[in-house]
C-alpha positions as CSV (number, residue, x, y, z in Angstrom):
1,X,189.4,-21.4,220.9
2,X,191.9,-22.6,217.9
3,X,191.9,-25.8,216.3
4,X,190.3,-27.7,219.6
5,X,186.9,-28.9,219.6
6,X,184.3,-26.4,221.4
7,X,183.5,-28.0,224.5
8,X,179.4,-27.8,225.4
9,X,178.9,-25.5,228.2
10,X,175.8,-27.9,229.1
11,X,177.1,-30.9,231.1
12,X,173.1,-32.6,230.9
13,X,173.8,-32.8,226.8
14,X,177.1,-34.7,227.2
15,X,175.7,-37.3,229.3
16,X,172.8,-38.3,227.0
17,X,176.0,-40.6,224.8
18,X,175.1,-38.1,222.0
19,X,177.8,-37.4,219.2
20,X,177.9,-34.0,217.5
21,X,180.3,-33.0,214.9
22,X,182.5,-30.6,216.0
23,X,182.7,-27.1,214.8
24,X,185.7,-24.9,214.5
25,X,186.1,-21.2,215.2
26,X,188.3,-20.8,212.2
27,X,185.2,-22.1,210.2
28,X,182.8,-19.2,211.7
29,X,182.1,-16.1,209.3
30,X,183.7,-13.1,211.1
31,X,181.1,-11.1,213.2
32,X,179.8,-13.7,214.3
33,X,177.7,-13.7,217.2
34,X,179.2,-15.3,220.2
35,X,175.7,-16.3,221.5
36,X,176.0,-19.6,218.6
37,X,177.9,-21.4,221.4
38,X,175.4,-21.4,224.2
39,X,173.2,-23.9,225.3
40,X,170.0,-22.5,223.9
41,X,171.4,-22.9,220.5
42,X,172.1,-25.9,220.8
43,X,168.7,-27.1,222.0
44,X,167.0,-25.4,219.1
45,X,169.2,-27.2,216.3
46,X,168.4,-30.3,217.8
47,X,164.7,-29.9,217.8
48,X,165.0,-28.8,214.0
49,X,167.2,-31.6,213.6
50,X,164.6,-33.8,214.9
51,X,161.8,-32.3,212.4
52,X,164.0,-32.9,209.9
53,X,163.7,-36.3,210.6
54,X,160.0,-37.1,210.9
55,X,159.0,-34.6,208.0
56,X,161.4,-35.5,205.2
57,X,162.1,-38.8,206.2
58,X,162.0,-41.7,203.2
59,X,164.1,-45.0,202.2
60,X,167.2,-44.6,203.4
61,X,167.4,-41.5,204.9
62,X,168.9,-42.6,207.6
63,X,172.1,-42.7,205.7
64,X,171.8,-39.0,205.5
65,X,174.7,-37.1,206.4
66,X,175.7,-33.6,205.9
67,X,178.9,-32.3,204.2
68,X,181.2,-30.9,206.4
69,X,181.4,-27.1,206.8
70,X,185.6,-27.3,206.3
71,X,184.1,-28.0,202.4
72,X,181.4,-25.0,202.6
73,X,182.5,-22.2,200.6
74,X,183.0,-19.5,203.3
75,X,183.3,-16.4,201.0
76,X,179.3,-16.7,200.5
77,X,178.7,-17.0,204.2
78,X,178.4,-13.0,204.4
79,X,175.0,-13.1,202.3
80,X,173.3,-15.8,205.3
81,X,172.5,-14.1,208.1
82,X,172.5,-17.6,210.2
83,X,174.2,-20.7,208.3
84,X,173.2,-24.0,210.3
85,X,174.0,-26.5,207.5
86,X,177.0,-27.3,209.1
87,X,175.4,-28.9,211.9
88,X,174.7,-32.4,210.9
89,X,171.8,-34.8,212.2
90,X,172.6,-37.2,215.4
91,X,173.3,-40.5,215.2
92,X,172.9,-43.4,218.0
93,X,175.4,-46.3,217.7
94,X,172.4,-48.2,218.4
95,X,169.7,-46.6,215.8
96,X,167.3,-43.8,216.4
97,X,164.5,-46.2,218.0
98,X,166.6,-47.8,220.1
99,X,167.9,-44.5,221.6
100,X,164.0,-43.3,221.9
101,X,164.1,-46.5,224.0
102,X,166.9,-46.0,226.4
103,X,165.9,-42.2,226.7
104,X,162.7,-41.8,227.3
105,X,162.8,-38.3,228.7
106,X,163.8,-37.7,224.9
107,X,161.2,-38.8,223.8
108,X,158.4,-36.8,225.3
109,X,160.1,-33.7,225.7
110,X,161.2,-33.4,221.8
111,X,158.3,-35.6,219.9
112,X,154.7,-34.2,218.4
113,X,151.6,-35.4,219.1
114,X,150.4,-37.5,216.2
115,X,147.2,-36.8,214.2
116,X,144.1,-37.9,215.2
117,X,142.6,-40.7,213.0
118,X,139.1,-40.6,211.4
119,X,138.5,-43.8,211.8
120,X,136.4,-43.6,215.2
121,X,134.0,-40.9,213.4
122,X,133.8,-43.4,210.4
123,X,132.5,-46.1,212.9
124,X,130.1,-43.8,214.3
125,X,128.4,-43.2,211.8
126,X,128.1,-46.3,210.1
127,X,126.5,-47.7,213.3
128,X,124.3,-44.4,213.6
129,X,123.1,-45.5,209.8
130,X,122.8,-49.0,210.5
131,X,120.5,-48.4,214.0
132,X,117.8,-46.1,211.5
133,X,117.6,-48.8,208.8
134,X,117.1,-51.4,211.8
135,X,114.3,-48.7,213.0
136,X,112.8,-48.1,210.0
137,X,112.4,-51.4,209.1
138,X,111.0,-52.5,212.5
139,X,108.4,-49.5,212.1
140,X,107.0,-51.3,208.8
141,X,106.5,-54.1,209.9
142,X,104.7,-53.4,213.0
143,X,102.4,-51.2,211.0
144,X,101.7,-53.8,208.5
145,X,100.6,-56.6,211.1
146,X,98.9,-53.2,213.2
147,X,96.7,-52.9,209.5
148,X,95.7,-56.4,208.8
149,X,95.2,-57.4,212.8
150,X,92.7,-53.8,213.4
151,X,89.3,-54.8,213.2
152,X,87.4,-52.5,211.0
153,X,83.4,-51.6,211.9
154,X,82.6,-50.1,208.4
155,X,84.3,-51.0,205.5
156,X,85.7,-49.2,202.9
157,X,83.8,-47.9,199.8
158,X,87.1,-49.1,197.8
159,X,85.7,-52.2,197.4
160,X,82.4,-50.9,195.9
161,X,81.6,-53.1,192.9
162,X,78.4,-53.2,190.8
163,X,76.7,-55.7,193.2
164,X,76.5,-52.5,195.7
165,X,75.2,-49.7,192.8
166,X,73.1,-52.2,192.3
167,X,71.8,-52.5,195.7
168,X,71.4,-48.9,196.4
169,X,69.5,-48.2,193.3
170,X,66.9,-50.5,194.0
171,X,66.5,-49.5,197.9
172,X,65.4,-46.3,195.9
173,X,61.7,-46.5,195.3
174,X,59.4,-44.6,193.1
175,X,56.7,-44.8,196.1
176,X,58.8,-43.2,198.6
177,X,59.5,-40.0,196.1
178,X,56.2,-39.8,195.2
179,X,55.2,-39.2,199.1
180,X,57.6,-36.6,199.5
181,X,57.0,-34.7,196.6
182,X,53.2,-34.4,198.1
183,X,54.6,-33.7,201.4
184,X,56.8,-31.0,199.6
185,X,54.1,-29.2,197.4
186,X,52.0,-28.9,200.3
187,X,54.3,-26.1,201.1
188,X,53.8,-24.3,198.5
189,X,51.9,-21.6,199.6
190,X,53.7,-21.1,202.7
191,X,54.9,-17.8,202.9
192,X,57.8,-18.3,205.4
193,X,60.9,-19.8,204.3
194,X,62.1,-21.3,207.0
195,X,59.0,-23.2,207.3
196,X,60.2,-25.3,204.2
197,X,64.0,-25.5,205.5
198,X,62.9,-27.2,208.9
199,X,60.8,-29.8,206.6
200,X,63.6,-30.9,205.0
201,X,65.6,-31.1,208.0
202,X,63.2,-33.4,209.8
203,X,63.0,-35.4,207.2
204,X,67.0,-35.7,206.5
205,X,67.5,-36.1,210.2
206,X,64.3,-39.0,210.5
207,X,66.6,-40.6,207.7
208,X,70.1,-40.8,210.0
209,X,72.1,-37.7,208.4
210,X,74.7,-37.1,211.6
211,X,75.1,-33.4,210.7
212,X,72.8,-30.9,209.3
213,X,73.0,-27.3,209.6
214,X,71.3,-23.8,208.6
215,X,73.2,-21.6,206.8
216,X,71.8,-18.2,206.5
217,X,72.2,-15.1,204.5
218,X,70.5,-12.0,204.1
219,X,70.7,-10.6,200.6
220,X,68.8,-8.1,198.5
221,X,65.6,-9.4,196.3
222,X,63.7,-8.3,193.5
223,X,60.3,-9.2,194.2
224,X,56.5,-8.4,192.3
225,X,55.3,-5.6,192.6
226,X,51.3,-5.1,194.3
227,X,49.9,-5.7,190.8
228,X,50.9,-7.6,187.6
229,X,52.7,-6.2,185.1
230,X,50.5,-5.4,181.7
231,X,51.4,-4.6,178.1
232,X,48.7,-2.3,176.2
233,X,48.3,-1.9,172.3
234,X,47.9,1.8,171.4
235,X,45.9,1.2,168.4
236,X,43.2,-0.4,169.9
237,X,43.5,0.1,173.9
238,X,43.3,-3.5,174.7
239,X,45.5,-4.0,178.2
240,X,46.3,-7.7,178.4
241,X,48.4,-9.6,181.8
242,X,51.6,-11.2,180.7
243,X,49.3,-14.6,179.9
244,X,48.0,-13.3,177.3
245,X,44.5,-12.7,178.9
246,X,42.8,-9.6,178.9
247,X,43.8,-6.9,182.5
248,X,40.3,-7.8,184.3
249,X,39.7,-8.1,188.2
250,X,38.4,-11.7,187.5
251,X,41.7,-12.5,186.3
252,X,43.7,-11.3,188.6
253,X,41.7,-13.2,191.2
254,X,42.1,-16.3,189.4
255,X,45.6,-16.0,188.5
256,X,46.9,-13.9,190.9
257,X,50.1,-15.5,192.0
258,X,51.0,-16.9,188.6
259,X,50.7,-13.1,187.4
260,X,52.5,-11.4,190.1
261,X,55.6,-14.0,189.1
262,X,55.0,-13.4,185.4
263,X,58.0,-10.9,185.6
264,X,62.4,-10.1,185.2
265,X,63.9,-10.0,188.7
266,X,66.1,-7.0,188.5
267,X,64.9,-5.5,185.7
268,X,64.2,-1.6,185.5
269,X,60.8,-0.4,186.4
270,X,58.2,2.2,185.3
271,X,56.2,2.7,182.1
272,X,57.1,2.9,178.4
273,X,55.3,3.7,175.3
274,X,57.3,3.2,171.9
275,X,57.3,1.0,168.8
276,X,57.5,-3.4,169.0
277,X,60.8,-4.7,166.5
278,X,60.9,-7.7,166.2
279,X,64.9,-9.0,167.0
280,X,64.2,-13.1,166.5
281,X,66.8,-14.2,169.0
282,X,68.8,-11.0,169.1
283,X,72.4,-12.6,167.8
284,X,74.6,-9.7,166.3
285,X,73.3,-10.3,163.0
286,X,69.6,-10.1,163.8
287,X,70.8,-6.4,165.1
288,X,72.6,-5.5,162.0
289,X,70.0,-6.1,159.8
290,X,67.1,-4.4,161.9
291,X,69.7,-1.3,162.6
292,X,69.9,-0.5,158.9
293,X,66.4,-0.4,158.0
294,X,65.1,0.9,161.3
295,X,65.8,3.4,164.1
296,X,65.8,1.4,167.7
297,X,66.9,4.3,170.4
298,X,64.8,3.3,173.1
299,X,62.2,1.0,171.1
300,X,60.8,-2.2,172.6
301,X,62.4,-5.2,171.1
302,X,60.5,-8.9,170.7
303,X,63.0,-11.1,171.6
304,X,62.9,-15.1,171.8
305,X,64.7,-17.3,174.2
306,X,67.1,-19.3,172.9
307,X,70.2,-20.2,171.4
308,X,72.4,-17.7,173.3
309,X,72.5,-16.9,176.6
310,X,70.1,-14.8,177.5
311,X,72.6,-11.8,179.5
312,X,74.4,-11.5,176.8
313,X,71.7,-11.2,174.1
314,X,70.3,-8.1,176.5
315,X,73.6,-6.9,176.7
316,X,73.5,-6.2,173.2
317,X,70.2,-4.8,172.7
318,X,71.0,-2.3,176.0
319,X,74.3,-1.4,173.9
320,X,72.4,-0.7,170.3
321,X,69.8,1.6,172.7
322,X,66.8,-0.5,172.7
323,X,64.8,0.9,175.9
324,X,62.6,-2.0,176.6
325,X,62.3,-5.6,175.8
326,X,59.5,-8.3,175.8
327,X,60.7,-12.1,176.3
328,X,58.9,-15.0,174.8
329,X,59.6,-18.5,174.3
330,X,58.9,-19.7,170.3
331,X,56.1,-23.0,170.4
332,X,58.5,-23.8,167.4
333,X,61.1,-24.7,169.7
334,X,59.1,-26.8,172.1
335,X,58.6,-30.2,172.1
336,X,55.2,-30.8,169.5
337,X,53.5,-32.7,172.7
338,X,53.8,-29.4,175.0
339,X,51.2,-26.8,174.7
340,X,52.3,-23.5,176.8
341,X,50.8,-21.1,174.7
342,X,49.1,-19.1,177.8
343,X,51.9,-20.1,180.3
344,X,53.9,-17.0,181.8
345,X,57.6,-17.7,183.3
346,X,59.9,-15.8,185.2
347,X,63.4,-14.9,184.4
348,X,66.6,-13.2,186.7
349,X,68.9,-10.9,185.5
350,X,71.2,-11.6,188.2
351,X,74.1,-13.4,187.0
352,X,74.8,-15.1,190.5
353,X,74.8,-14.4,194.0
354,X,73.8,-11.5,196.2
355,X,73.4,-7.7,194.0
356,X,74.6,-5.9,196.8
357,X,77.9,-8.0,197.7
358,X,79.2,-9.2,194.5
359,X,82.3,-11.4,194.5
360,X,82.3,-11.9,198.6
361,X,79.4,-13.1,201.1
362,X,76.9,-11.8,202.4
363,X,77.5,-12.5,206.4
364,X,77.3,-9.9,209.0
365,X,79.2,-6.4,208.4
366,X,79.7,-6.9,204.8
367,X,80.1,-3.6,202.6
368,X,76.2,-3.4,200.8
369,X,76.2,-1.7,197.0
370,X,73.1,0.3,196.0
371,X,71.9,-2.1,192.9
372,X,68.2,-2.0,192.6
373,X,68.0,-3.0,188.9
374,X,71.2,-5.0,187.4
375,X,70.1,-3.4,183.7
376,X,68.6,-0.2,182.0
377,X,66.1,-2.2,180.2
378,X,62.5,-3.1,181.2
379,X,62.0,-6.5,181.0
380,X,59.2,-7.8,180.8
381,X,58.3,-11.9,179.9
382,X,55.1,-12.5,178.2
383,X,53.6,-16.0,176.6
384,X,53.2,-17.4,173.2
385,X,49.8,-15.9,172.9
386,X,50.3,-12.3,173.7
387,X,53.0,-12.3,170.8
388,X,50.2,-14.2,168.5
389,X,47.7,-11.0,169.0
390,X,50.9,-8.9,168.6
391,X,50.8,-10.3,164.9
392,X,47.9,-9.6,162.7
393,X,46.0,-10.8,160.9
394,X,46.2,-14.2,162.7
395,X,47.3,-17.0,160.9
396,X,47.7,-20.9,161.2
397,X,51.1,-21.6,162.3
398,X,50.8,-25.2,161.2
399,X,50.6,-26.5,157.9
400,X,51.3,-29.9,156.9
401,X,53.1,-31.0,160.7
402,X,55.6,-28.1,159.8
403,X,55.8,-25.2,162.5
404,X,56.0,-21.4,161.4
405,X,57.4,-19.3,163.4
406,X,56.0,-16.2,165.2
407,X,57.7,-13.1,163.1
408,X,56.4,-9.4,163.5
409,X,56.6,-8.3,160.1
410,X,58.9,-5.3,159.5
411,X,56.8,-2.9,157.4
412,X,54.0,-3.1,160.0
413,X,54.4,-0.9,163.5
414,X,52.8,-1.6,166.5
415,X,53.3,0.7,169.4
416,X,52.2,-0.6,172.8
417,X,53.0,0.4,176.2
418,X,54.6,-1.7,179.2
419,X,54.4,-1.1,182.3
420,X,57.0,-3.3,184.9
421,X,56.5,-3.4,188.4
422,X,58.9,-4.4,191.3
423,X,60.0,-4.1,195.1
424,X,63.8,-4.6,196.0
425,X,64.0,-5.7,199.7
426,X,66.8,-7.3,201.7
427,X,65.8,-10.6,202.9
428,X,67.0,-14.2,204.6
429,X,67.4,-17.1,202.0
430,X,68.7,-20.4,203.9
431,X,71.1,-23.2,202.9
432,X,69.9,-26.5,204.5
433,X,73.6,-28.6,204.7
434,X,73.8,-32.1,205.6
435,X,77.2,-34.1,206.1
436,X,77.8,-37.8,205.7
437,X,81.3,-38.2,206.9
438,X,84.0,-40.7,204.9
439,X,86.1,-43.1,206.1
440,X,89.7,-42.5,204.3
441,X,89.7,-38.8,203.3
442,X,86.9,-37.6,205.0
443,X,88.1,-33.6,204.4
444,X,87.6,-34.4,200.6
445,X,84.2,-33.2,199.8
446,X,81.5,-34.8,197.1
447,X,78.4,-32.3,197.0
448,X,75.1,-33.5,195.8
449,X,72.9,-29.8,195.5
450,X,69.3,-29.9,195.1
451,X,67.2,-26.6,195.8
452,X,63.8,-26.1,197.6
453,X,61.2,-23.7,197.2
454,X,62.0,-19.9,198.5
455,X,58.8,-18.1,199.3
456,X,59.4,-14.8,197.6
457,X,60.0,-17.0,194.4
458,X,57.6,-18.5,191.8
459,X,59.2,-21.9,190.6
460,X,56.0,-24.2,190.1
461,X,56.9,-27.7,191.2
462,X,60.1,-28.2,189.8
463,X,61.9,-28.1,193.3
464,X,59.7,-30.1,195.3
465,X,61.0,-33.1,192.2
466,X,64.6,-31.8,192.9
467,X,64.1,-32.0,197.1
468,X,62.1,-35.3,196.8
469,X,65.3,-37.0,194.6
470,X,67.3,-35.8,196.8
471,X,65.7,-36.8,199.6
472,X,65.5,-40.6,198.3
473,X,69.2,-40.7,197.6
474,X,70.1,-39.7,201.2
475,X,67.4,-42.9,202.6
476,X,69.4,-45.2,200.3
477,X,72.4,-44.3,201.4
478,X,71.4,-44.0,205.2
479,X,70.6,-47.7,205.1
480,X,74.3,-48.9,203.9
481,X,75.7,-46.6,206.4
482,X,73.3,-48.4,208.9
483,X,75.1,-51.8,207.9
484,X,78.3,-50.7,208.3
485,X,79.5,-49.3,205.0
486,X,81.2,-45.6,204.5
487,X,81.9,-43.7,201.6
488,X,85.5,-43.0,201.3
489,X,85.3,-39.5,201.0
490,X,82.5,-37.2,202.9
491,X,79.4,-36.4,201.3
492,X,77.5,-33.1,201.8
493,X,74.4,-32.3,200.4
494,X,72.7,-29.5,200.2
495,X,69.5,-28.2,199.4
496,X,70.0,-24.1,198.1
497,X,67.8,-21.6,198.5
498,X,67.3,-18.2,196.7
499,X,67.9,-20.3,192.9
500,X,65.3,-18.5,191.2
501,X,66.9,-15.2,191.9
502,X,70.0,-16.4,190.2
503,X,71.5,-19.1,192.4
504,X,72.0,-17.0,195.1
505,X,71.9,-19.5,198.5
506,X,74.8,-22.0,196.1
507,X,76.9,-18.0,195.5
508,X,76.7,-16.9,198.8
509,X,77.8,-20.5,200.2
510,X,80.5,-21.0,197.8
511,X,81.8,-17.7,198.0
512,X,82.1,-18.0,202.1
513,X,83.7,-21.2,201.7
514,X,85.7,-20.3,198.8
515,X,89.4,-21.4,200.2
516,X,87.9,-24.8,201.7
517,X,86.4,-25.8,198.6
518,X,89.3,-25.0,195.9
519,X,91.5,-27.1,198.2
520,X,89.2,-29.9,198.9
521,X,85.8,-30.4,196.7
522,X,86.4,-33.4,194.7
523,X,83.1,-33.1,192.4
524,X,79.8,-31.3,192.2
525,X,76.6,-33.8,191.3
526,X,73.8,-31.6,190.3
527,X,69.9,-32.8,191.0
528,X,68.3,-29.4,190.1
529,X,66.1,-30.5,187.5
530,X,66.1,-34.2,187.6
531,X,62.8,-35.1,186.7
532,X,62.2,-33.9,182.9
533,X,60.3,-36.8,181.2
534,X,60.5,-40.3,181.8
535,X,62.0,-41.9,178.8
536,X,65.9,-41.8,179.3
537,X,68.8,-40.5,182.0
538,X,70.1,-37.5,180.1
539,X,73.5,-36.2,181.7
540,X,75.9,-33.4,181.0
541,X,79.3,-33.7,182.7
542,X,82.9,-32.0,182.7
543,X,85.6,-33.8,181.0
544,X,86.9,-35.1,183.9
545,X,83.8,-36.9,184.8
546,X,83.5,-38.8,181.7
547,X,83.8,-41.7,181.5
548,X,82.6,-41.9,184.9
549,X,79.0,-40.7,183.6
550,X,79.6,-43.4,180.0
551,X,79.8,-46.4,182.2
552,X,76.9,-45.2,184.4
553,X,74.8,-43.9,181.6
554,X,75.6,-48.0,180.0
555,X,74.3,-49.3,183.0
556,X,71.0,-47.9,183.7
557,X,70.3,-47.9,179.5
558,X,70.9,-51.7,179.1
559,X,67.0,-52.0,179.5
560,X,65.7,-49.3,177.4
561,X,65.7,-49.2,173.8
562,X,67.2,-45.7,173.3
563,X,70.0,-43.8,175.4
564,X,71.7,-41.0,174.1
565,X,74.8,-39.6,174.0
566,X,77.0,-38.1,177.7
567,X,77.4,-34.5,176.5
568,X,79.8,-33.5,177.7
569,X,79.9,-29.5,178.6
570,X,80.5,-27.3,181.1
571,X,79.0,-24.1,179.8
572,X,75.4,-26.4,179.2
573,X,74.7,-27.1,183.0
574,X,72.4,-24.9,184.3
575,X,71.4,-24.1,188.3
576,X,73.2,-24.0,191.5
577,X,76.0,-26.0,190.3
578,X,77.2,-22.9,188.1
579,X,79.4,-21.2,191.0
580,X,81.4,-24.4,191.8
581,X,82.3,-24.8,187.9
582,X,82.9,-21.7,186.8
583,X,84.1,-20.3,189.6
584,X,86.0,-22.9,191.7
585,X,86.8,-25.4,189.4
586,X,85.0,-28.0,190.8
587,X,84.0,-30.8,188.3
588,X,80.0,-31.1,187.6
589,X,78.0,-34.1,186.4
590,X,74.4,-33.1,186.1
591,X,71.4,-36.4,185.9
592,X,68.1,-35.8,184.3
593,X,65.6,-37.7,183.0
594,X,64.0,-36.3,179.2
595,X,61.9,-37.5,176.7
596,X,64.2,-38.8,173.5
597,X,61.0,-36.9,171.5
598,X,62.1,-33.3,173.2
599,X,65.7,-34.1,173.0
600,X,65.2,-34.5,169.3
């Protein structure tokens, strides 16, 4: 080839006006490959040339040449295995665009495809944003003219001020309580329990309630036994009934069902002859002191009611070994205008719910435990009177308007022997449930609980005052409801049965709507003893409840001279409301009206 310029095999490339520098064969390294002259060569240093170009391009580059390859230093050209720096980058006498315009087969047959801008995905989603604000504020609007252009046909118990407490308290009438507590007692002697639950359904439903139901549950009782239970004194031979009176067929006729109910549901039965120590009120340090002066494995303690709880006081004589126990209430610790010096009582030793299913209802195929007696103890209650003619000689408890106590003295002994009789039986206590449904949040649950009579159960009057208040409360609100107004969350009320047994109907409910009532009970009102005396509104309330119950109790005591004090306990409210407290967590407000004379 020599000194002459290496002619391009390719005719196409030398008609396209480009200009290449020319390379000489005296320049190539020796060994080189003789495939560096053909056309395919030459088409791949131009398409590196042209990469060259768009990828390192900058101010001036254009003015880039390279050296020539007669100035290269050929004694390092046998380290490269492919030198291509003598091939310098092509130049258009009329500029590099202009040549892309002339040739435009160039230009698509050597160019890349440029990046795609974000810009259209930017624009996207700003109107994607835009169109949800635009929707969301659209949706507000028409839901705020939808709310104040929706006629309403009750209206909302948010707005209840004092004018409407004021106006249900007085549709409540002491007439209309009265009549239904006579309705109510007339069922007294009925014998059939369901018999009272369809009385206060007919009257709830006569009254507008939408929703009242039976709920049933068949759970294990403690009842009398065919005769009363008696206590004898050794010494003497004398058998007297629980009142105090002496064991006689006359006054079993006359008292008969006050006698048979003179006993401790769940208590042990049979007969037991040993020595009367007197515990006072049975605290740990009443025990102490009678333990080290006297044996008491399986005596008979006198124990009064009072000051603790009255489980855990026979807890602690069970665990000391005392084998039998006789219950009486001090007339030291009654009010001075109450005489119940003859008056028997009953007491359960169930702490709550059905014996036989404790901790879970008692609906159909339920596992049943064999409990006839919750305690090893025989328990038997006995009046003021019995204990007096325990204690001898007799003596006047009085002197001066100061009260004595009944005490046993310790270096006298007195054996007598009791004799407790009961029958367990499985039977039907019913829940009577009545719903008034809220307007806002009517899952949210406020339960008013009364309790009615149970046949199997001796509880004097006291329910037929608890049904009757409840009863009143219901007409009053009936008649709002009637005009259009709602509560804002539902109402249920509920009248338990089974309380005297140890709250059993309020248990078994609570337990078989246990998940329910976590999630949604709001409060628990209590009305199981309502009617006390008729001097001032005593209440006992959680915490929560508070101040609810201060500005209530301020209310109704702005006409009377005296008001006490909201106490403010949970431990202190007795009854039904017990399971939902203790249990569920439910805060408890509990109304009743005392005497300020036995508050004192």
């Amino acid at each position: 080839m020599g000194e002459n310029e290496a002619s391009l095999p390719n005719t196409s490339l030398q008609g396209k006006k480009m200009a290449y520098q020319k390379v000489s064969a005296d320049q190539r390294a020796p060994g080189h490959s003789q495939y560096l002259d053909n056309d395919d060569l030459q088409a791949t240093a131009l398409d590196l040339e042209w990469d060259m170009e768009k990828e390192l391009e900058e101010p001036g580059f254009d003015q880039f040449q390279l050296d020539s390859a007669e100035t290269q230093n050929l004694e390092n050209s046998e380290t490269a295995d492919l030198n291509l720096d003598s091939i310098q980058p092509a130049t258009s006498p009329k500029g590099r665009f202009q040549r892309l315009q002339e040739e435009s087969d160039y230009a698509t047959h050597y160019t890349r495809s440029a990046p795609k801008s974000n810009h259209c995905n930017f624009c996207c989603l700003f109107k994607i944003l835009c169109t949800a604000i635009i929707l969301f504020i659209f949706g507000i609007l028409i839901g705020y003219y939808a709310h104040e252009n929706c006629p309403s046909n009750a209206t909302s118990s948010g707005t209840l001020d004092l004018q409407l407490y004021q106006e249900i308290l007085k549709t409540i009438q002491a007439e209309d309580i009265k009549k239904s507590f006579r309705n109510l007692v007339q069922l007294y002697t009925s014998e059939d329990d369901t018999e009272i639950s369809k009385k206060i359904e007919t009257q709830w439903t006569s009254l507008g309630l939408e929703d009242i139901q039976f709920v049933n549950y068949s759970v294990l009782l403690n009842l009398p036994g065919p005769s009363p239970s008696s206590v004898t004194l050794s010494s003497s031979g004398q058998c007297f009934h629980p009142n105090g009176q002496p064991c006689s067929e006359e006054a079993r006729k006359r008292n008969s069902q006050d006698l048979l109910y003179s006993y401790a549901a769940y208590s042990a039965k049979g007969t037991l002859e040993a020595e009367v120590i007197d515990v006072s009120y049975g605290n740990a340090d009443d025990l102490k002191r009678i333990k080290k002066i006297k044996n008491v494995t399986n005596q008979i303690a006198l124990l009064k009611l009072g000051k603790l709880p009255l489980l855990y006081k026979l807890s602690l004589l069970e665990k000391a070994g005392f084998g039998g126990v006789l219950l009486y209430i001090d007339p030291c610790d009654l009010p001075k205008t109450a005489n119940l010096s003859y008056d028997t009582f009953m007491v359960s030793l169930n702490p709550g719910g059905d014996p036989s299913t404790p901790g879970y209802p008692s609906v159909d195929g339920s596992f049943r435990q064999n409990r006839p007696n919750l305690t090893s103890l025989l328990v038997q209650p006995i009046s003021a009177s019995l204990v007096a003619k325990l204690i001898s000689p007799q003596k006047d408890r009085t002197r001066k308007g100061v009260c004595s106590p009944l005490e046993l003295p310790n270096n006298e002994e007195r054996i007598v022997n009791m004799q407790v009789q009961t029958v367990t039986k499985f039977k039907t206590v019913t829940n009577v449930v009545g719903y008034l449904k809220g307007l806002t949040s009517p899952d949210r649950y406020i339960i008013v609980g009364s309790h009615h009579h149970t046949a199997y159960s001796y509880s004097g009057q006291e329910w037929a005052s608890s049904t009757a208040i409840i009863t009143a409360f219901i007409q009053a609100l009936m008649l709002r409801v009637k005009r259009g107004w709602r509560p804002d969350r539902s109402i249920v009320f509920c009248s338990w049965g089974g309380t005297a047994f140890g709250n059993i109907g309020s248990y078994e409910w609570g337990e078989d709507f246990k998940k329910v009532l976590q999630r949604n009970a709001v409060a628990y009102v209590s009305l199981h003893s309502p009617i006390r005396g008729n001097s001032s509104l005593y209440s006992v309330a959680s915490p929560s409840l508070q101040q609810l119950v201060a500005e209530k109790n301020n209310f109704n005591c702005s006409r009377r001279a005296q008001c006490p004090k909201t106490n403010v306990s949970s431990v202190q409210i007795q009854g039904d409301s017990e399971y939902f407290i203790n249990h569920l967590g439910v805060p408890t407000v509990q109304f009743a009206y005392e005497d300020i004379k036995a508050l004192q």
